[in-house]
C-alpha positions as CSV (number, residue, x, y, z in Angstrom):
1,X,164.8,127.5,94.4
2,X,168.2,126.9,95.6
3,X,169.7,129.6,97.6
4,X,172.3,132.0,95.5
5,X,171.9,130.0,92.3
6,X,173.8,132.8,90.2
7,X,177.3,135.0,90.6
8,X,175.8,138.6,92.0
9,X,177.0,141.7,90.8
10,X,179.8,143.9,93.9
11,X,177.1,146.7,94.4
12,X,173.6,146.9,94.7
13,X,171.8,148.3,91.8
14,X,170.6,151.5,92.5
15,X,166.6,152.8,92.0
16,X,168.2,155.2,89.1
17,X,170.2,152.9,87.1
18,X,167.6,150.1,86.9
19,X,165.0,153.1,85.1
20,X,167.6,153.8,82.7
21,X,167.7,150.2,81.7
22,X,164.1,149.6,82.2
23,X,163.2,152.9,79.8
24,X,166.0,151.2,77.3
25,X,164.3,148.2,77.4
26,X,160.4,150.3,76.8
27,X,161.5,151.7,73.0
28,X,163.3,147.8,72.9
29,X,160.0,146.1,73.3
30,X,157.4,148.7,71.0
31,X,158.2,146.8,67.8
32,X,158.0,143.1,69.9
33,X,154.7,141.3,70.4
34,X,153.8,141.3,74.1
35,X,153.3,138.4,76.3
36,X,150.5,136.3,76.0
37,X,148.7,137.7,78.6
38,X,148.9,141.1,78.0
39,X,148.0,140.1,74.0
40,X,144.7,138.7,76.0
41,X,144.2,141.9,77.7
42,X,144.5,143.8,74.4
43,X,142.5,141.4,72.6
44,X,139.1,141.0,74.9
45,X,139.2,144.0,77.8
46,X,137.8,141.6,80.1
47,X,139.0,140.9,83.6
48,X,137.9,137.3,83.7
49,X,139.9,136.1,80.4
50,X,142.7,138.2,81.8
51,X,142.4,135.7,84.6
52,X,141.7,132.5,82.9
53,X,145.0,133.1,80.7
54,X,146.6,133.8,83.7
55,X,145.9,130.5,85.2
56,X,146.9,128.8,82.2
57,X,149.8,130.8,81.4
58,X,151.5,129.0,85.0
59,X,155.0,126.9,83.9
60,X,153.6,127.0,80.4
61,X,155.0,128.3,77.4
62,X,153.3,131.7,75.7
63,X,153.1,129.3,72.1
64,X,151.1,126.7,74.3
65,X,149.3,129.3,76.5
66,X,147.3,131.2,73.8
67,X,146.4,127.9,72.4
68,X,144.6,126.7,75.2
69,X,142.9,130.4,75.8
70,X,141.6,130.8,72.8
71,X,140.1,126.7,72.5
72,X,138.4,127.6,75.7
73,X,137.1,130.3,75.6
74,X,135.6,129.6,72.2
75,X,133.0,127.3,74.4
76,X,133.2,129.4,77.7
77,X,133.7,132.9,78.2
78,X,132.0,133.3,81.6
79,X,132.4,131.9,84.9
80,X,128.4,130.5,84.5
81,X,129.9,129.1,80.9
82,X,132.5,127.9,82.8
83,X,131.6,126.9,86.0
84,X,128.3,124.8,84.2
85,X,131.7,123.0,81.8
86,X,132.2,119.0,82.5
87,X,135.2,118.9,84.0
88,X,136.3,116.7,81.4
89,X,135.6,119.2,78.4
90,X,137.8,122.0,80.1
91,X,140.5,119.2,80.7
92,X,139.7,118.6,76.8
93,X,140.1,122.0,75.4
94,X,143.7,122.4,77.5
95,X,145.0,119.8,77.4
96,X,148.0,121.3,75.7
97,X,148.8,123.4,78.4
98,X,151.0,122.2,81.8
99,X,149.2,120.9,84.7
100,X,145.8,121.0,82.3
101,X,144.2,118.7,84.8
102,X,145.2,120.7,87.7
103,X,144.5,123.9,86.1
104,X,140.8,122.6,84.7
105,X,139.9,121.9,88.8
106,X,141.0,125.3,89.7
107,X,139.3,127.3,86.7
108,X,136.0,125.1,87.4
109,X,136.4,126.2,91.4
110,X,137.2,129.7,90.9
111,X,134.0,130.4,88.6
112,X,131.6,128.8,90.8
113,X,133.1,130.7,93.4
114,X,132.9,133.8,91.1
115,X,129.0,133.2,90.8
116,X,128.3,132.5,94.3
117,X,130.7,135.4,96.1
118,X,131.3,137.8,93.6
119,X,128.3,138.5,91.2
120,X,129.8,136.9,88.1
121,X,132.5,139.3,88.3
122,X,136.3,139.1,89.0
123,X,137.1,141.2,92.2
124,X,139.8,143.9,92.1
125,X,140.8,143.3,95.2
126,X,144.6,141.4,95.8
127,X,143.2,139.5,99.3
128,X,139.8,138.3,96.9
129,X,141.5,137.2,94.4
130,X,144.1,135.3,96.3
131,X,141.4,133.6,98.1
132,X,140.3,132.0,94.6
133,X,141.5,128.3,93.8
134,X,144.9,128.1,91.5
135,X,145.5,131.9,92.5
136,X,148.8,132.9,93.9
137,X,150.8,136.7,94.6
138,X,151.9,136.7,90.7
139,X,148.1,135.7,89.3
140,X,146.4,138.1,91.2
141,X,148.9,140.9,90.4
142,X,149.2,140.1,87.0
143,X,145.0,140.3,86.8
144,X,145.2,143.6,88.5
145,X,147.6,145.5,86.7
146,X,146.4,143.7,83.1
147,X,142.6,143.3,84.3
148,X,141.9,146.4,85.7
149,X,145.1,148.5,85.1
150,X,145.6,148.9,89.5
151,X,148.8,149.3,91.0
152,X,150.8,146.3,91.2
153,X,154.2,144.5,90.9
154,X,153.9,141.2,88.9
155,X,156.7,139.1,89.9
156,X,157.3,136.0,87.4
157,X,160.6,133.6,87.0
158,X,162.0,136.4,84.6
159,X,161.7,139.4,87.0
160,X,163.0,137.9,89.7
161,X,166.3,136.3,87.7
162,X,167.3,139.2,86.4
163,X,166.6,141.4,89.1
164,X,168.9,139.2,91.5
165,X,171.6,139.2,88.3
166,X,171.2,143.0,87.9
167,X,172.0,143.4,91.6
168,X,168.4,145.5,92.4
169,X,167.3,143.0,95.0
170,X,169.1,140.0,96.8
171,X,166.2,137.4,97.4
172,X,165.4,134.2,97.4
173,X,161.8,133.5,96.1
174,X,159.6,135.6,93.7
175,X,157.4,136.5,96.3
176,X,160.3,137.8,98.2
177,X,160.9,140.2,95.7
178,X,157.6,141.3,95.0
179,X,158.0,142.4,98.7
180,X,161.2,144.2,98.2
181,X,160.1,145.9,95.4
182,X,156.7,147.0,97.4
183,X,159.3,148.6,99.1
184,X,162.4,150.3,96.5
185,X,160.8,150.3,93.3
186,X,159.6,153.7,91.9
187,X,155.9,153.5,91.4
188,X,156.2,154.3,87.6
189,X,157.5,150.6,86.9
190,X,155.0,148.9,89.3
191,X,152.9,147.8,86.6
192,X,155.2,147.7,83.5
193,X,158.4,146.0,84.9
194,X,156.6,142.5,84.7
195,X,156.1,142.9,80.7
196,X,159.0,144.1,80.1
197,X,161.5,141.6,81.8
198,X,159.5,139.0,80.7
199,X,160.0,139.8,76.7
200,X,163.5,140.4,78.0
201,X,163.9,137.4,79.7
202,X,162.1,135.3,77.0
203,X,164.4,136.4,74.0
204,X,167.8,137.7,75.0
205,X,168.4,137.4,78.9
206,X,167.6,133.9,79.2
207,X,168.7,131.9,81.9
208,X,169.9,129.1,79.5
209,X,171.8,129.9,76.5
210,X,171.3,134.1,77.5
211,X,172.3,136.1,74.4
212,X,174.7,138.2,75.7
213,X,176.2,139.4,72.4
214,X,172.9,140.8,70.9
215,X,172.0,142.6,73.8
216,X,171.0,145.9,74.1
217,X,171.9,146.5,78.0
218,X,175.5,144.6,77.1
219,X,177.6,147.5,78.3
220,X,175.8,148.5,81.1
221,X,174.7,144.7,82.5
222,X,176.3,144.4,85.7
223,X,175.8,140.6,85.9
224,X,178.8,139.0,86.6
225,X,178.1,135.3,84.9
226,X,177.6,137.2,81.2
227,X,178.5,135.7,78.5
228,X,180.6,138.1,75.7
């Protein structure tokens, strides 16, 4: 990502005013279906689809994502199901999704490994699962914090837009910010920030075409590129 891709607000945002805005944007989202992941969550209770929509859910949209989930998982929901797939058949099933080929490798990988490491089971551990194939810093958050409700700070494309546009951090990369926010963020929001700015970011702040006039947060945005 290039470096300052976006006007930045004169002052930081402080730890204060970003709860006000995050607790705005909690009674916002009650009435708004949840990202696809945590729908999955909701849906199955089960670490491993947690992590399989996850996978899927990389640079794909939430329409594509839970199409692909729920197609494989009607033929493998278990990393032996899995892990015993032709590769083929999982390339088959999500196809629909970004990167299916890719992704197919990396779910095949991760079960086997699963089996043979882990007992079948997905660790709740941040250094295990970022040891597993197709696993970066925002899978294995996102798995602990939807998978096992632990501690930690999701940081996708949407969190770390509008947290650089909001003037709360001043970074570069995602995992830069996750960092930060390790760091400034009060541990209340650690596990719901992620869902929250991610509805945001998905349906009003946008970073093409944001809509700036139906905004909820349009008086208090400090964001000096909106649009009114």
């Amino acid at each position: 990502m290039p470096a300052k891709p976006w006007p930045r607000p004169d002052k930081p945002m402080t730890a204060r005013r970003l709860s006000a805005m995050l607790t705005t944007l909690g009674a916002w989202s009650r009435d708004r279906e949840e990202p696809v992941v945590g729908r999955i969550r909701e849906k199955k209770c089960d670490p491993f689809a947690v992590l399989v929509g996850t996978v899927l859910s990389l640079r794909t949209r939430d329409q594509v994502t839970d199409k692909a989930f729920h197609a494989l998982w009607k033929v493998a929901r278990s990393p032996g199901a899995l892990a015993a797939m032709p590769l083929s058949k999982i390339e088959k099933a999500i196809r629909p999704v970004g990167f299916y080929k890719t992704k197919a490798k990396s779910l095949k990988a991760l079960s086997r490994i699963l089996l043979d490491e882990h007992g079948g089971r997905v660790p709740g551990d941040l250094d295990a699962l970022l040891a597993l194939p197709g696993v970066g810093r925002k899978t294995a958050n996102l798995v602990l914090t939807e998978g096992f409700a632990l501690p930690g700070i999701c940081v996708d494309t949407h969190v770390h837009r509008i947290l650089n546009w909001w003037g709360f951090v001043d970074t570069r990369e995602p995992d830069e910010t996750e960092q930060v926010l390790r760091r400034i963020l009060p541990k209340r929001w650690w596990m719901p920030i992620n869902g929250l700015l991610v509805s945001f970011g998905q349906q009003i702040c946008r970073s093409v075409g944001p809509r700036c006039p139906e905004c909820l947060l349009q008086r208090r945005c400090p964001y000096p590129g909106k649009k009114l």
